[in-house]
Steps between C-alpha positions, in 0.01 A plus 500: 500500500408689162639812625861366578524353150372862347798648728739214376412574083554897636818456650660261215335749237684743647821326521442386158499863330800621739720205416423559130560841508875452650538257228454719250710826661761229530524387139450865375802638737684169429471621124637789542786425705599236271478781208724766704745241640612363151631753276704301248849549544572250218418708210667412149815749442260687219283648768417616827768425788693277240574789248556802746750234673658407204506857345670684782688253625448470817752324761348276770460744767292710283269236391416406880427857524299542162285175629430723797404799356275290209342311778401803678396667221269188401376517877429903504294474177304188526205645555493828278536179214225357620268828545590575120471176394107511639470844366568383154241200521258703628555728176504213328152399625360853434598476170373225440140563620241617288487811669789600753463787701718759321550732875659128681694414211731856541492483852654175471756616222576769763559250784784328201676780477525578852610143556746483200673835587540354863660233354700655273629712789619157688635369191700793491618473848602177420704625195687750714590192777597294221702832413688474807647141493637572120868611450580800239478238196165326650351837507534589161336187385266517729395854340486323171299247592288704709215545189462096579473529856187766479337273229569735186795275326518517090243294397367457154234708459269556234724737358770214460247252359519379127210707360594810663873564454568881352182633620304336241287188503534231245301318292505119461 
């Protein structure tokens, strides 16, 4: 009689740690899908899909395909965000140690790069799709605009800042 309650605890022990398991890869995939199934296709006219709309003009038929191409640029990308995302906290755990290992720190700043140029290289990909859909007109704002679209627009930079207009910094 003892032994078939031992085998009873065994068996609902393991069921116990398998069901909890597949509760947990559930929510975690769950997550995720829910992250790469809504990008935000409601952005204000300033940025994102909202401006480039707005800017060149697009007709209806070439927003159904821009939403297209976005969303499958979202989906083909997902997860170099999320490796460079984790690369960057783990840098910003080293660094914050008292002593981080110098050697894993540039490995990981290697890994970055890797990952950003592979992303750039899809971004760019993307650019020359978007490239297709444009008329004549489109595609000369799209070159203009194309310092936005890889992230380096004209900012205000130090240089533009109060104290250090004219290459000088002033007192106050």
């Amino acid at each position: 009689m003892h032994l078939k309650y031992k085998i009873l605890i065994i068996i609902l022990a393991a069921l116990g740690v398998i069901l909890g398991s597949a509760l947990i890869t559930h929510i975690v995939l769950s997550e995720k899908q829910q992250r790469q199934v809504a990008p935000n296709n409601n952005t204000p006219p300033a940025m994102g899909r909202g401006m480039l709309i707005g800017q060149l003009n697009f007709n209806d038929e070439q927003i159904r395909i821009y939403d297209s191409l976005r969303n499958r640029f979202f989906e083909c990308t997902l997860t170099l965000r999320d490796s460079i995302e984790l690369i960057n906290r783990k840098i910003a755990n080293a660094l914050i140690s008292s002593h981080p290992n110098r050697q894993e720190v540039l490995l990981w700043v290697q890994e970055a790069n890797r990952l950003e140029n592979r992303y750039k290289r899809i971004l760019i990909i993307h650019i020359l799709d978007l490239h297709q859909i444009c008329n004549r007109e489109q595609r000369v704002i799209l070159g203009q605009i194309y310092p936005q679209l890889m992230g380096r627009g004209q900012g205000k930079g130090r240089g533009m800042m109060y104290r250090h207009r004219w290459g000088r910094q002033q007192q106050f």
